[in-house]
mmCIF file of the N, C-alpha and C atoms, coordinates in Angstrom:
data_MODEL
# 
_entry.id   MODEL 
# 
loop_
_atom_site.group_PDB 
_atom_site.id 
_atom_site.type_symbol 
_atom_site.label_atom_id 
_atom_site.label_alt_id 
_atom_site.label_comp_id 
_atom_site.label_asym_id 
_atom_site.label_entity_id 
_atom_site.label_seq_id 
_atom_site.pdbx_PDB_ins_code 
_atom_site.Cartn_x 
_atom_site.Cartn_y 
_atom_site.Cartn_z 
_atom_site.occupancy 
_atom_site.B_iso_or_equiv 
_atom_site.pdbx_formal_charge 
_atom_site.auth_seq_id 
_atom_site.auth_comp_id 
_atom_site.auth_asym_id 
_atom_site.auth_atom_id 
_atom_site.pdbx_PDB_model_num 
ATOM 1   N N  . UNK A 1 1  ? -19.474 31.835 3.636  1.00 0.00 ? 1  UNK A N  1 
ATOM 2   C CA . UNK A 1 1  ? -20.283 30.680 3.302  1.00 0.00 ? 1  UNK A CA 1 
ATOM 3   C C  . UNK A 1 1  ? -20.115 29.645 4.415  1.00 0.00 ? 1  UNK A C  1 
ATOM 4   N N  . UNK A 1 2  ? -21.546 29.133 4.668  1.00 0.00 ? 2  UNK A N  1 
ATOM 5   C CA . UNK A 1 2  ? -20.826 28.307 6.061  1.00 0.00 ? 2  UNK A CA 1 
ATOM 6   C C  . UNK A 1 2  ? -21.142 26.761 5.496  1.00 0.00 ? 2  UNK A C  1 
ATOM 7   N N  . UNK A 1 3  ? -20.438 25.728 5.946  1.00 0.00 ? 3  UNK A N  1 
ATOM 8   C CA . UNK A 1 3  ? -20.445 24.419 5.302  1.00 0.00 ? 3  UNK A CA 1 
ATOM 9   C C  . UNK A 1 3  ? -21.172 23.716 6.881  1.00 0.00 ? 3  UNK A C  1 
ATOM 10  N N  . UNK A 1 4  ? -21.762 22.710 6.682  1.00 0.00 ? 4  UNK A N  1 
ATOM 11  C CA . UNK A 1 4  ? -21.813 21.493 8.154  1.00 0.00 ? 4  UNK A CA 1 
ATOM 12  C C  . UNK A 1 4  ? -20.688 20.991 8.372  1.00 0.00 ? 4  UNK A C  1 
ATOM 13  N N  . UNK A 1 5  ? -19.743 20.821 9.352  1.00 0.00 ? 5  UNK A N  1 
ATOM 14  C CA . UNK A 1 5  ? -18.271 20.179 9.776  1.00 0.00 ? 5  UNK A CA 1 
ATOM 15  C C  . UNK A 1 5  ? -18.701 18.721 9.970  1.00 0.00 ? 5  UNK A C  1 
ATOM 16  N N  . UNK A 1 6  ? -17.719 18.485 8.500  1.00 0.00 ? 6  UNK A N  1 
ATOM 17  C CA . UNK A 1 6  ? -17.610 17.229 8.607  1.00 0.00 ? 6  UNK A CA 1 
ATOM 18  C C  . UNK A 1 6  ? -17.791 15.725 9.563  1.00 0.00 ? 6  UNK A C  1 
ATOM 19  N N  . UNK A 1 7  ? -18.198 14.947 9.575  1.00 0.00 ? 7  UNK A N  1 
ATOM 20  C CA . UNK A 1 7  ? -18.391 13.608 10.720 1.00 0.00 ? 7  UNK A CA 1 
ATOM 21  C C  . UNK A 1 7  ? -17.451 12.981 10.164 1.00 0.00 ? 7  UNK A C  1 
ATOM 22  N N  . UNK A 1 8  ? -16.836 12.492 11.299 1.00 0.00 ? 8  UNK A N  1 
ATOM 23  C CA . UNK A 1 8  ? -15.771 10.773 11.260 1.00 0.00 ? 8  UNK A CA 1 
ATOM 24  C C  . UNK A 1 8  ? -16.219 10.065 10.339 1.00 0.00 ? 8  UNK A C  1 
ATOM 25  N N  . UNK A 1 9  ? -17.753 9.780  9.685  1.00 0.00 ? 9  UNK A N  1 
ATOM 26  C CA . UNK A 1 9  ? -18.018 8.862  9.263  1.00 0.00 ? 9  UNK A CA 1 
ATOM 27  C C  . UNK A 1 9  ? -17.695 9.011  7.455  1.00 0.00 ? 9  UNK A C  1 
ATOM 28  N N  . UNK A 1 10 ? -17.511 10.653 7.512  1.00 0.00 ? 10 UNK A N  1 
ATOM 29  C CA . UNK A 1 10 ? -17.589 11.449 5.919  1.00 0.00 ? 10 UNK A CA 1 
ATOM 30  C C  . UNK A 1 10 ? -16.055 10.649 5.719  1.00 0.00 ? 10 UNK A C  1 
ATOM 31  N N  . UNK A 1 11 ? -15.340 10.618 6.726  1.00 0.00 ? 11 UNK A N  1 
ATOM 32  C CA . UNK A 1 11 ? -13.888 10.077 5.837  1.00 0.00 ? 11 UNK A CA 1 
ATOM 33  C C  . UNK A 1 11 ? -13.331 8.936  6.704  1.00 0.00 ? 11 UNK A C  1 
ATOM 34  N N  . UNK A 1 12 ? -14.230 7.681  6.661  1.00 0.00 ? 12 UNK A N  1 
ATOM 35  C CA . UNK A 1 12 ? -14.222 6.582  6.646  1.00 0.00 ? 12 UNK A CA 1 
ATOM 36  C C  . UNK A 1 12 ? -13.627 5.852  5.715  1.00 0.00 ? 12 UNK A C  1 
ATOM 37  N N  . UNK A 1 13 ? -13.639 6.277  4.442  1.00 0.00 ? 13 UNK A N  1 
ATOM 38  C CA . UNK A 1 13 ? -13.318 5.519  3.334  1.00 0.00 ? 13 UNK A CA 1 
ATOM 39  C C  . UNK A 1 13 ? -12.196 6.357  2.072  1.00 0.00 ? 13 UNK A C  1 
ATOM 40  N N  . UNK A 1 14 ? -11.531 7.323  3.185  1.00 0.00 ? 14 UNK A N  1 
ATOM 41  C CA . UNK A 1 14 ? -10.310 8.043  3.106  1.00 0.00 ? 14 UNK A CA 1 
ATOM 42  C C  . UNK A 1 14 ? -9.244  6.890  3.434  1.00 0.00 ? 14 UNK A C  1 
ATOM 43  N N  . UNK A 1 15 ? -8.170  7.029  2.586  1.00 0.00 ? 15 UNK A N  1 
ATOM 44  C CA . UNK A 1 15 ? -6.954  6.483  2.910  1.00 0.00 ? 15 UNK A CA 1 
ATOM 45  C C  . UNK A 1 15 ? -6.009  7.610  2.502  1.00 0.00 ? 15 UNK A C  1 
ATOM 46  N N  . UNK A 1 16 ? -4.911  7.899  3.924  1.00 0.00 ? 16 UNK A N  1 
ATOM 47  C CA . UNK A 1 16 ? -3.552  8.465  3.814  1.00 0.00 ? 16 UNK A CA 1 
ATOM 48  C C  . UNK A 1 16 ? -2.341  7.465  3.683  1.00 0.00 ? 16 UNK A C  1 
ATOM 49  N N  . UNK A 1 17 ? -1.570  8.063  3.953  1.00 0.00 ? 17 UNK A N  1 
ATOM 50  C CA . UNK A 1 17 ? -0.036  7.744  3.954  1.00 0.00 ? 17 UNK A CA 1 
ATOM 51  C C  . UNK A 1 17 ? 0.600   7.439  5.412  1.00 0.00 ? 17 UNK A C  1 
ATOM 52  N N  . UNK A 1 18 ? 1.079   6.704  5.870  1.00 0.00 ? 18 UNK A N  1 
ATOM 53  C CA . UNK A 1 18 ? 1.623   6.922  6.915  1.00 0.00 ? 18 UNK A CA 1 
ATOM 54  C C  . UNK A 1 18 ? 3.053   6.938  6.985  1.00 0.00 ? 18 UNK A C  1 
ATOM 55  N N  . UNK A 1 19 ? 3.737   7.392  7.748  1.00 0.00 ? 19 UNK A N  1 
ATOM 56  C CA . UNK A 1 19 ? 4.989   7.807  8.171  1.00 0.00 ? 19 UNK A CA 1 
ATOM 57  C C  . UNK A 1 19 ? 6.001   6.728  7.135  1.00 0.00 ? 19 UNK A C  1 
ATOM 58  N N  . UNK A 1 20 ? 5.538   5.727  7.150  1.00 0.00 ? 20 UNK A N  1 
ATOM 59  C CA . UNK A 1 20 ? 6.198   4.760  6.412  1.00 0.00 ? 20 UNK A CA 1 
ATOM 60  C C  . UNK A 1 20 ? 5.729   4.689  4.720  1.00 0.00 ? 20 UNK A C  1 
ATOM 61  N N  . UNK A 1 21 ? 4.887   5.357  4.365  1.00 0.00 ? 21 UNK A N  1 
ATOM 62  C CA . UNK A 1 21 ? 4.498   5.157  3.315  1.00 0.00 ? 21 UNK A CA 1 
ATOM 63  C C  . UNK A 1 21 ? 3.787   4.287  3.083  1.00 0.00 ? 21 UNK A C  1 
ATOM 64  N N  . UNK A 1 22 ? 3.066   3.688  3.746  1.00 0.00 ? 22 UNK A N  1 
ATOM 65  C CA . UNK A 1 22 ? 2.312   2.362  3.882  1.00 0.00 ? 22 UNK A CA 1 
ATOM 66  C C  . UNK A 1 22 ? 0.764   2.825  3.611  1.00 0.00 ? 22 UNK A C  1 
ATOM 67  N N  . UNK A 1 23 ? -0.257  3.070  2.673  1.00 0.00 ? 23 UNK A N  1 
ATOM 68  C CA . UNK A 1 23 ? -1.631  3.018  2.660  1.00 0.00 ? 23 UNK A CA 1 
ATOM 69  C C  . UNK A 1 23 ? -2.289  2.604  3.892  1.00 0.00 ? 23 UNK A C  1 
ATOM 70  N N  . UNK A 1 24 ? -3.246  3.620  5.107  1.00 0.00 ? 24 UNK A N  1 
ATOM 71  C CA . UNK A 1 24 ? -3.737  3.515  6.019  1.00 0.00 ? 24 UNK A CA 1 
ATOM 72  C C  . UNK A 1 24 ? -5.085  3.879  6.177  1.00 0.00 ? 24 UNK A C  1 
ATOM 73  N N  . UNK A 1 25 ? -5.923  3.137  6.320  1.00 0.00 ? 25 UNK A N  1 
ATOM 74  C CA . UNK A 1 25 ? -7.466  3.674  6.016  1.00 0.00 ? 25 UNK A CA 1 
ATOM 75  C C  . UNK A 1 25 ? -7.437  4.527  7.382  1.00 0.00 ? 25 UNK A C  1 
ATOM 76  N N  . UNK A 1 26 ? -8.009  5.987  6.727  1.00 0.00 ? 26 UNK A N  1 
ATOM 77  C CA . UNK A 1 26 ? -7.989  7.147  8.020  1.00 0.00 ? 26 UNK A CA 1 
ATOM 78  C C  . UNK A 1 26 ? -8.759  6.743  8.873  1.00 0.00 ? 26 UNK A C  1 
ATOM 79  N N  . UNK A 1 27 ? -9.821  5.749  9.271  1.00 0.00 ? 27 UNK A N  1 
ATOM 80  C CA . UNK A 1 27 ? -10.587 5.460  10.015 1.00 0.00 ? 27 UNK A CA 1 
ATOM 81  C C  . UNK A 1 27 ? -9.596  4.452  11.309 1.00 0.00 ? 27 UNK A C  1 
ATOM 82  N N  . UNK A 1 28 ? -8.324  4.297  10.798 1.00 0.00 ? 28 UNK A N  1 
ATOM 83  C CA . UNK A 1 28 ? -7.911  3.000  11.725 1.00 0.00 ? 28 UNK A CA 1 
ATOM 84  C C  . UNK A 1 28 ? -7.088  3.933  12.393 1.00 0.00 ? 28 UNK A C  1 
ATOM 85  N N  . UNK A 1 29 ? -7.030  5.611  12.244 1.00 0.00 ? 29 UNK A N  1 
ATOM 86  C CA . UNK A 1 29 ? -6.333  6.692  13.042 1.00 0.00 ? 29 UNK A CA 1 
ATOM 87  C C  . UNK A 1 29 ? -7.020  6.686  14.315 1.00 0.00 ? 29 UNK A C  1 
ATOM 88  N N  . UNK A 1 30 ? -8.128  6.670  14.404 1.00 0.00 ? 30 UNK A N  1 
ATOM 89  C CA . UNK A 1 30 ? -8.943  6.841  15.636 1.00 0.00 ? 30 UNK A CA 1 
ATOM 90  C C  . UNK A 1 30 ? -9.651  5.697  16.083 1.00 0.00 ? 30 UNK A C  1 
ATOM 91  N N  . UNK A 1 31 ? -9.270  5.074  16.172 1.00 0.00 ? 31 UNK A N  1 
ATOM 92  C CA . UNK A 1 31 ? -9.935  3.709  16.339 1.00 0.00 ? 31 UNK A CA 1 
ATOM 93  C C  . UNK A 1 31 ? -10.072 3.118  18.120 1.00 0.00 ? 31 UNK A C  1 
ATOM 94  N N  . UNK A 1 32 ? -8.555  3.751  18.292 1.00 0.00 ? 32 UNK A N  1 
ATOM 95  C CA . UNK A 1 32 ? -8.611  3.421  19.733 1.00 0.00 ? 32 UNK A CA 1 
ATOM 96  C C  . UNK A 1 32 ? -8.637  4.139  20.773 1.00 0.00 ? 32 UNK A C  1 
ATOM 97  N N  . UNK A 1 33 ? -8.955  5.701  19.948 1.00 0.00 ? 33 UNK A N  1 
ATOM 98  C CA . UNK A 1 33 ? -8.770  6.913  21.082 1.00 0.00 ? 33 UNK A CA 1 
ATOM 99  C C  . UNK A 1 33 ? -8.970  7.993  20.098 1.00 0.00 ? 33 UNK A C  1 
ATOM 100 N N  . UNK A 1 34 ? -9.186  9.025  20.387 1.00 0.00 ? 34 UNK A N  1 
ATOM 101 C CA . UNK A 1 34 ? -9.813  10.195 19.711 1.00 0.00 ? 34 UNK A CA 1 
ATOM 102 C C  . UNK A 1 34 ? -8.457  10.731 18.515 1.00 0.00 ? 34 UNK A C  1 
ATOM 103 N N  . UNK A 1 35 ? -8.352  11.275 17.939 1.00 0.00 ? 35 UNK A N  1 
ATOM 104 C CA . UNK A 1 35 ? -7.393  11.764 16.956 1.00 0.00 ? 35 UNK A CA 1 
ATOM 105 C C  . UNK A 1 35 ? -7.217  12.912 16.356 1.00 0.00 ? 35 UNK A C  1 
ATOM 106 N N  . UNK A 1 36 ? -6.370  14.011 16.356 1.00 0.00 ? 36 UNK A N  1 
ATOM 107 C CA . UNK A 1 36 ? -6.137  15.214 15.803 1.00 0.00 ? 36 UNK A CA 1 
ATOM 108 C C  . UNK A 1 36 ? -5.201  14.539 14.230 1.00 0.00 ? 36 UNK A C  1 
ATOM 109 N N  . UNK A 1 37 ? -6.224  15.068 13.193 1.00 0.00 ? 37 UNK A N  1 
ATOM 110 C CA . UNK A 1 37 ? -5.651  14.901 12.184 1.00 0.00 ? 37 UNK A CA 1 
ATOM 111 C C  . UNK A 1 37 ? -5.200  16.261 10.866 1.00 0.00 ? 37 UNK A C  1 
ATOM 112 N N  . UNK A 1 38 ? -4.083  16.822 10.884 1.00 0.00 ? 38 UNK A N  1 
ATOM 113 C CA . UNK A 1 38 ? -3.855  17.555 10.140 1.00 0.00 ? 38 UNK A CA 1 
ATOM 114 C C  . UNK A 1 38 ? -3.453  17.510 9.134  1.00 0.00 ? 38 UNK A C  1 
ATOM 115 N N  . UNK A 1 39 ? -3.795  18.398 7.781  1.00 0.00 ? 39 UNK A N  1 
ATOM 116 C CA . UNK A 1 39 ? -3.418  18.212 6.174  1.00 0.00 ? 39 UNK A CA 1 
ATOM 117 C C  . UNK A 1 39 ? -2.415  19.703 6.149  1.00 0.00 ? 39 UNK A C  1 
ATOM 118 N N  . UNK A 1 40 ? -1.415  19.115 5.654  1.00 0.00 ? 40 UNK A N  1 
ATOM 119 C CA . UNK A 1 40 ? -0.509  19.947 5.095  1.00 0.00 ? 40 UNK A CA 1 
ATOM 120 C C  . UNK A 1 40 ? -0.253  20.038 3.657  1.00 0.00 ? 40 UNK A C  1 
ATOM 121 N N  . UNK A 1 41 ? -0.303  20.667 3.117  1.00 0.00 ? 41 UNK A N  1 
ATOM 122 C CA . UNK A 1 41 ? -0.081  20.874 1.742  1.00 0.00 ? 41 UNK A CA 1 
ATOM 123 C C  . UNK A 1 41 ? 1.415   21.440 1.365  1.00 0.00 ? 41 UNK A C  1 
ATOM 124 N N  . UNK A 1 42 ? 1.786   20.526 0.965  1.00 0.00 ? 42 UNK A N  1 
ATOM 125 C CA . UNK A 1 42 ? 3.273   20.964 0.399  1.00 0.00 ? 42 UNK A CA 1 
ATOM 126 C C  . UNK A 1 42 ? 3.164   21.671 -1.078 1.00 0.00 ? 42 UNK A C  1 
ATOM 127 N N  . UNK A 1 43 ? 4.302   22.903 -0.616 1.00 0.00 ? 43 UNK A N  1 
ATOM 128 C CA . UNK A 1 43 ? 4.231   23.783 -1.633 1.00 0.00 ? 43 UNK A CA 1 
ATOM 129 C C  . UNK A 1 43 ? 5.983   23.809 -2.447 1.00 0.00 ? 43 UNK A C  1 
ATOM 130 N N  . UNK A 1 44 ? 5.937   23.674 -3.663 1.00 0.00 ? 44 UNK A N  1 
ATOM 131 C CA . UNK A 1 44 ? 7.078   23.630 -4.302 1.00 0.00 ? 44 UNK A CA 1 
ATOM 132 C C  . UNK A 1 44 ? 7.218   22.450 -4.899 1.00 0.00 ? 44 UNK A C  1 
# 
C-alpha cells in the first residue's frame, strides 16, 4: 500500500519530549537547519 510521505507542515502541530523532558513543538526541531527526526518505540 503506498501512502504520500508526509510534509514538515503535517507535523507542525506535533509536540515531543525533549532530552529534558520539557514539551517541544516538533516544528522548533528544524527551524534553523534541516533535521533528522527519529521515533523509537520502547518495548517493555
Amino acid at each position: 500500500m503506498n501512502h504520500p510521505a508526509p510534509s514538515p507542515a503535517a507535523f507542525a502541530s506535533a509536540t515531543v519530549l525533549s532530552l529534558d523532558g520539557v514539551p517541544t513543538p516538533i516544528e522548533d526541531l528544524w527551524r534553523d537547519a534541516p533535521a533528522l527526526i527519529v521515533f523509537v518505540r520502547h518495548y517493555g
